[in-house]
C-alpha positions in Angstrom: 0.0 0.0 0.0 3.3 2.3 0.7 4.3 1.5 -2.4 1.3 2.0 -4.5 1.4 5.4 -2.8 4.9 6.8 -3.8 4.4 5.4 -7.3 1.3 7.5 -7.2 3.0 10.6 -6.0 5.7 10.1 -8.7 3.6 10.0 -11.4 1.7 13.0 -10.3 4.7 14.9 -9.7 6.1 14.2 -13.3 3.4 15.4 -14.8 3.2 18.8 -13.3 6.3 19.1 -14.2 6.1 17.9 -18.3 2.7 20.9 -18.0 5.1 23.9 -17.9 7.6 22.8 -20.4 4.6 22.6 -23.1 3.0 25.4 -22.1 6.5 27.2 -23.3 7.5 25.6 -26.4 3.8 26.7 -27.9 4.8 30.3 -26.7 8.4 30.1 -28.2 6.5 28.5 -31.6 3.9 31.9 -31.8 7.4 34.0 -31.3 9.0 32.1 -34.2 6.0 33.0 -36.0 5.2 36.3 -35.4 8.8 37.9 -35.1 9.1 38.4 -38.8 5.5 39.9 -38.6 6.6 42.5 -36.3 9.5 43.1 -37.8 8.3 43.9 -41.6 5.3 46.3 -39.3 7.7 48.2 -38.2 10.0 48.3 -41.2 6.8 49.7 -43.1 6.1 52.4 -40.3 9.1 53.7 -40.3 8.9 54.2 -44.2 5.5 55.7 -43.9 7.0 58.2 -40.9 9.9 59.2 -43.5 7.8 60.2 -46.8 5.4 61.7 -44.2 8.0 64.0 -42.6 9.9 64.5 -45.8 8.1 67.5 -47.2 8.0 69.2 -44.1 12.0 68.4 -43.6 12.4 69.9 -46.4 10.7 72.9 -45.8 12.4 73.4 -42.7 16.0 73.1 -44.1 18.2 75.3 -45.1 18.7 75.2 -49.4 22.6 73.8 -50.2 24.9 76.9 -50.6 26.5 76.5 -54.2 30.2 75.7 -54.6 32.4 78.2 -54.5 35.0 78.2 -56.9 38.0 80.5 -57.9 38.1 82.7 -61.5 40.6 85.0 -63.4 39.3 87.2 -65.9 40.7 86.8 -69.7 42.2 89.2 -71.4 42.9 89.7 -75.4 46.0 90.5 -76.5 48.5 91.0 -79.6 50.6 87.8 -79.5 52.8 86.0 -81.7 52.4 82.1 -81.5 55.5 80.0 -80.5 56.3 76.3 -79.9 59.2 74.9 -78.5 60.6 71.8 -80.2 63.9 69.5 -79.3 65.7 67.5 -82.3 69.2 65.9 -83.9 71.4 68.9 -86.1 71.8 66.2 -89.1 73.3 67.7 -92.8 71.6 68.5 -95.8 73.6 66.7 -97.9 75.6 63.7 -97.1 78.0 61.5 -99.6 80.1 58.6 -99.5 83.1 59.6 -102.0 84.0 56.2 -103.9 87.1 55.7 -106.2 85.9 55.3 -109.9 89.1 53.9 -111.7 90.9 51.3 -110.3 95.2 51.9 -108.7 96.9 52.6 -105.8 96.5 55.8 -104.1 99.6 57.5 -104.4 98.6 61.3 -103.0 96.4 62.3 -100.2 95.4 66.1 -99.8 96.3 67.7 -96.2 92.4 68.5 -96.0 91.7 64.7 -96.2 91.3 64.3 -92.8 88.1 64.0 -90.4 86.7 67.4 -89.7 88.9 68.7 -92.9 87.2 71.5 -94.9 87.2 71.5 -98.6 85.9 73.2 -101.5 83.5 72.3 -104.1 85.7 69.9 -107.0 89.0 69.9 -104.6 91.2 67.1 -105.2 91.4 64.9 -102.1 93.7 62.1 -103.4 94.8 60.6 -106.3 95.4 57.3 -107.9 98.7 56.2 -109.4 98.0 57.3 -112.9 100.8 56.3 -115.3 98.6 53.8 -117.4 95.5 56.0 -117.9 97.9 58.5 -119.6 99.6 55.6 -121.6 96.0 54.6 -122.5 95.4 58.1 -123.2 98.4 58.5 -125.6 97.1 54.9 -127.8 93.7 56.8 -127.9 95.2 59.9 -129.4 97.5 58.3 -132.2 94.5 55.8 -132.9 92.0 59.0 -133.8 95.3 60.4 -135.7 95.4 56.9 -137.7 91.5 57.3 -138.2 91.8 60.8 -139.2 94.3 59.8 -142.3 92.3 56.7 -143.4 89.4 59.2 -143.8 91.1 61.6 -145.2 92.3 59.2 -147.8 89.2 57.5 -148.5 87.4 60.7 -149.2 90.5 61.7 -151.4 90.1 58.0 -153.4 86.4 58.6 -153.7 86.9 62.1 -155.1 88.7 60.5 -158.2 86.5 57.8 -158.5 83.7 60.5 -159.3 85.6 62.1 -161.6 86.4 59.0 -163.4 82.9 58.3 -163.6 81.6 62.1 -165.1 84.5 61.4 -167.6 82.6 58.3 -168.7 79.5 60.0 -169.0 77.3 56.9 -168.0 75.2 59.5 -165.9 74.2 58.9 -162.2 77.1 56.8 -160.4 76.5 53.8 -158.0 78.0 54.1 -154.3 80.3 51.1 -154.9 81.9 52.9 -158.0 82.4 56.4 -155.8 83.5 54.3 -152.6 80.8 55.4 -150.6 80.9 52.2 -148.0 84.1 52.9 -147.7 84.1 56.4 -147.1 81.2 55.9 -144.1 83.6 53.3 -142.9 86.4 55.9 -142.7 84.0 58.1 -141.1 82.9 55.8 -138.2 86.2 54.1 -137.5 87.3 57.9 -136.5 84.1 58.4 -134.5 85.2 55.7 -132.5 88.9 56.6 -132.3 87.5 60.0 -131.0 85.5 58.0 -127.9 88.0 56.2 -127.2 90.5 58.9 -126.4 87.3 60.8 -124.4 86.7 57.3 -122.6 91.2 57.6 -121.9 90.9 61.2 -120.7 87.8 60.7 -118.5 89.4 57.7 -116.7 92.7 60.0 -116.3 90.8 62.5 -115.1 89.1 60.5 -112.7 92.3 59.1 -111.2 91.9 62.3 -109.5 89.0 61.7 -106.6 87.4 65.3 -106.2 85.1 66.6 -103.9 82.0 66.7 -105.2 80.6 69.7 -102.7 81.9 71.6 -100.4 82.0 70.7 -96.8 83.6 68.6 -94.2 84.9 65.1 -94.0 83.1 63.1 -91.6 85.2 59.5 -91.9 88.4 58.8 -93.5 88.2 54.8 -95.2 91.5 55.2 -97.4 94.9 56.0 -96.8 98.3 56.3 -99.2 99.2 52.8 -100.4 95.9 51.5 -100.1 94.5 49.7 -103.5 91.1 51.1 -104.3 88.8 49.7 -107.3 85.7 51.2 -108.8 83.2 51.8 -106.5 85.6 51.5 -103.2 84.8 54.3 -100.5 87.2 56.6 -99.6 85.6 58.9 -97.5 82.2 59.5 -95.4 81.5 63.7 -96.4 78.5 66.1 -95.5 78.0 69.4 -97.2 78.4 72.5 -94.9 75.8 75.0 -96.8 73.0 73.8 -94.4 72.1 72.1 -91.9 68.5 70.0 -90.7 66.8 69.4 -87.5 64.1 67.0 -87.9 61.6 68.2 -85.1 58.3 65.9 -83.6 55.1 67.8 -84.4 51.7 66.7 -82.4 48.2 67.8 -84.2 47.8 70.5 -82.2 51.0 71.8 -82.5 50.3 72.3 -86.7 47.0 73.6 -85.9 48.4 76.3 -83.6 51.3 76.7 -86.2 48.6 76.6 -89.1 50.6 74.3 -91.0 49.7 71.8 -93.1 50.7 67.9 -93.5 52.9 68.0 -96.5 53.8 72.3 -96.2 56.9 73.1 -98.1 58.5 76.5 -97.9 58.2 78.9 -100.9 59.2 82.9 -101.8 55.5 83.6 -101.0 55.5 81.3 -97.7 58.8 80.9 -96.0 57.7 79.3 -93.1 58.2 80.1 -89.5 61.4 81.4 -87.9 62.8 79.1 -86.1 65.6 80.2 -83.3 67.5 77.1 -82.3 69.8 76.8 -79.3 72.3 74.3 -77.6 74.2 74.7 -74.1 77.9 73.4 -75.1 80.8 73.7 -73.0 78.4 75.6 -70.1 77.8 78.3 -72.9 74.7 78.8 -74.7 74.7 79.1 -78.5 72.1 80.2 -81.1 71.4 80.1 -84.8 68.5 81.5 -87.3 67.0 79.0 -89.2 63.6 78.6 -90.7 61.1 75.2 -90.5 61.1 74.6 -94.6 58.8 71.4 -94.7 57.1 69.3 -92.8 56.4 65.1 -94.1 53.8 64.1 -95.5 53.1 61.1 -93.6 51.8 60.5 -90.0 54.3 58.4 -88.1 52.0 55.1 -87.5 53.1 54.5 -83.7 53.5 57.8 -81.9 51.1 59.5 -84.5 53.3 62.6 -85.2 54.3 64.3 -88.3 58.4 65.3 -88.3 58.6 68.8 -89.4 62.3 70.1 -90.7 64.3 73.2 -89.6 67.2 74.2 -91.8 69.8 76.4 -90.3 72.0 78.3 -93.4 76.0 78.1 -93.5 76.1 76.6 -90.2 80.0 76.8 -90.1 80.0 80.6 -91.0 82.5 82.5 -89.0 79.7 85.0 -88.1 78.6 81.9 -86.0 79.7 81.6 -82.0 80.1 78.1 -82.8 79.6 75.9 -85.6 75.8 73.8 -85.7 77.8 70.5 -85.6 76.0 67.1 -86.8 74.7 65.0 -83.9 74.1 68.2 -81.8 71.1 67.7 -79.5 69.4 71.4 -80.1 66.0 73.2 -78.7 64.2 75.6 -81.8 61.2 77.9 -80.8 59.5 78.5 -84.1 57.4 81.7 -84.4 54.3 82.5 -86.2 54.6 83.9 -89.3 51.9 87.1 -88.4 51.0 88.7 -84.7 47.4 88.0 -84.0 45.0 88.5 -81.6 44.4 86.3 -78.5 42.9 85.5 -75.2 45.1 84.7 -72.5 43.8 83.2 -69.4 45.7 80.9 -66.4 46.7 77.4 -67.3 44.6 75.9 -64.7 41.6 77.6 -66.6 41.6 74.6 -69.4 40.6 71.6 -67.8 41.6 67.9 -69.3 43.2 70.0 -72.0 39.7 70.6 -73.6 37.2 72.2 -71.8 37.2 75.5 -69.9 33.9 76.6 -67.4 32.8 80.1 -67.9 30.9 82.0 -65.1 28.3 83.6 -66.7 26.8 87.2 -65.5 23.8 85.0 -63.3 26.9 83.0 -61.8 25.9 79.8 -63.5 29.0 78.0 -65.5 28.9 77.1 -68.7 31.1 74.2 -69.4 32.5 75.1 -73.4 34.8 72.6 -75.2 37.8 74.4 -77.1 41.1 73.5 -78.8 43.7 76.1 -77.4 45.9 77.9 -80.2 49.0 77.6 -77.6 49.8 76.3 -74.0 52.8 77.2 -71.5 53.5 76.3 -68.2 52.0 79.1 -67.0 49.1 80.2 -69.1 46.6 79.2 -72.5 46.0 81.5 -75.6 42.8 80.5 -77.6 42.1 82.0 -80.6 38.0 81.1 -80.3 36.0 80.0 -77.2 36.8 82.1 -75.0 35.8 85.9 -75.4 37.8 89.0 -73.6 36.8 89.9 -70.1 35.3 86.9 -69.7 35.7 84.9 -66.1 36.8 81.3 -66.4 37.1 79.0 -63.4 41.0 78.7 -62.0 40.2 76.2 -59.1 38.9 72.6 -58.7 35.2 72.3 -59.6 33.8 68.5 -58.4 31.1 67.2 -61.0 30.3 70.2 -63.0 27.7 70.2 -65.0 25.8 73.1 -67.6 24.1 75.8 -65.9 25.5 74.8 -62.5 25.3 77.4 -59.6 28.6 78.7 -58.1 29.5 81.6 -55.5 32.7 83.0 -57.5 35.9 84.4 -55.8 38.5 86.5 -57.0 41.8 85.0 -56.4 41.6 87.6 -53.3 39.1 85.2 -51.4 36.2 88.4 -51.9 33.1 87.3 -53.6 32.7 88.9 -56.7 28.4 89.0 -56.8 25.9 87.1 -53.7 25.3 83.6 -55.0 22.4 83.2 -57.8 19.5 81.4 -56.1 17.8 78.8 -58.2 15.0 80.0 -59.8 12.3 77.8 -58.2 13.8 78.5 -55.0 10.6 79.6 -52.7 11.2 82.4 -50.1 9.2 80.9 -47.1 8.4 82.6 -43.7 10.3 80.7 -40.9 8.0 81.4 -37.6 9.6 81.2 -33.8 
């Protein structure tokens, strides 16, 4: 009966106890549930409170003060264009001077020599010559042979007309005057004749001359040395001008107005060109003019190579000689003085736009190609109009018709701030 009692009591205990851990896991179930219920409730009130409040935020604020940004005025003035280009001096003209008869060089001038001036048909060395004048004196007592064959032949054909008249058969055939023979005469002392010029030009030429004047660059030959036709002797350039072939972008012909292709002429001698090099801690200059330009459009860098010629480089008048291989700097000038507006170089922005603060301090955002830029300032021929303000300083995100407070480089503002236009005035109460 004990027993039957505790098992009793156990059994009653147990299940108050399993009573309260249902009773919870239904209430953590309806939480499971219904969190995401509340939670997209409140997610929705919130939204409604924002677009509710927004209008009335709005009213409330303050409007946004528009950027202020820095200007400069530009200014027009009389201006001649430059660019400043870097290049290689290079000659006009430059030879190799090859033997054209085949000996031994027996003679070498003094000027033969590297750097050695010479003149225009200057004999620079010459070439054992004894049998070119051997071969001239065969030439000259074959013509003399030639010249008394003919002079027989047309002797013999002379009688052989008269023989003939004195027949009185009437017209003659060639064969009976000895007309073959006579044209035979005739060519065999045409030939005679070439063959002495052919003796005296290879004499001649046993002489190697400078074909221009100028400088010799590389010496290849000495005395003693063999040469055959064709073998160089000597690497020469010309000294009556020298080139500087100069990288051109497209802008830099449109600023110059010159075209792909331009070659100089009497009516359009292209722009002055002043060219300068620092040797030896001293800076030298030379006048010179750009006389073409190529006509082609370099395929990888997309340049065109324009050409400055400098005249008589190695004039005494010269500080120094304009040297080949000399690393040089040329400004070339515009060929007229123009008109042009000048304004700061900050004022063109990614080197085609420029923002222009109108008289309502709104910016108008213009796109323009600028005839010329320094390190300090841009010149535009069109664009930009004189006395107009362009914007110096960093503008974030500008757009057209954009308001801005401008400043004078000062810090004073220039005009109070242009309101937007559907700004509306309202009455704040307290």
């Amino acid at each position: 009966m004990n027993m039957m009692d505790r098992n009793m009591t156990s059994a009653t205990a147990t299940d108050v106890e399993e009573k309260p851990k249902g009773f919870l896991s239904k209430i953590g179930r309806v939480l499971a549930f219904a969190a995401p219920v509340v939670v997209l409730v409140g997610v929705a009130a919130l939204m409604f409170l924002m677009f509710a409040t927004a209008n009335q935020a709005k009213e409330k604020g303050t409007p946004p003060h528009p950027p202020a940004v820095q200007f400069a005025v530009a200014h027009a003035r009389p201006t001649t264009i430059s660019l400043n280009v870097q290049g290689e001096a290079r000659p006009r003209v430059e030879a190799t001077l090859a033997a054209q008869v085949a000996g031994r060089i027996v003679w070498a001038s003094p000027k033969f020599a590297e750097g050695g001036s010479f003149a225009e048909g200057e004999v620079m060395a010459r070439i054992d010559a004894a049998d070119y004048q051997l071969a001239v004196v065969r030439a000259r007592a074959q013509v003399a042979q030639s010249q008394e064959a003919l002079a027989r032949e047309e002797a013999e054909a002379e009688l052989a007309r008269q023989d003939w008249q004195a027949l009185g058969r009437g017209e003659a055939p060639p064969l009976a005057v000895r007309e073959p023979q006579l044209a035979q005469a005739r060519a065999q002392l045409a030939a005679s004749e070439a063959a002495l010029r052919s003796a005296e030009l290879d004499l001649n030429r046993a002489s190697i001359r400078a074909p221009f004047a100028g400088r010799v660059r590389e010496r290849r030959a000495n005395v003693g040395d063999y040469v055959g036709p064709g073998s160089p002797v000597a690497v020469m350039f010309a000294t009556d001008a020298m080139e500087i072939r100069v990288p051109l972008t497209d802008s830099d012909l449109a600023s110059m107005r010159i075209p792909v292709g331009f070659q100089a002429s009497a009516a359009n001698p292209g722009p002055a060109a002043h060219v300068t090099s620092v040797t030896g801690g001293r800076l030298y200059t030379w006048e010179g003019r750009l006389v073409r330009t190529e006509a082609s459009v370099d395929a990888r860098t997309r340049l065109v190579y324009g050409v400055v010629q400098v005249r008589d480089p190695f004039n005494s008048r010269n500080a120094a000689p304009l040297a080949p291989g000399m690393f040089v700097q040329a400004r070339l000038e515009g060929s007229s003085r123009e008109t042009l507006v000048a304004a700061p170089r900050s004022a063109l922005k990614r080197n085609e736009f420029v923002y222009v603060v109108k008289a309502d301090n709104t910016i108008d955002v213009r796109q323009v190609r600028a005839a010329q830029t320094t390190a300090d300032e841009v010149l535009f021929r069109e664009g930009v109009a004189d006395g107009e303000r362009v914007v110096v300083s960093v503008l974030t995100s500008p757009r057209q018709g954009m308001a801005v407070t401008p400043i004078d480089r000062a810090g004073e503002a220039s005009e109070q701030p242009a309101q937007p236009a559907n700004q509306e005035q309202l009455e704040i109460r307290r």
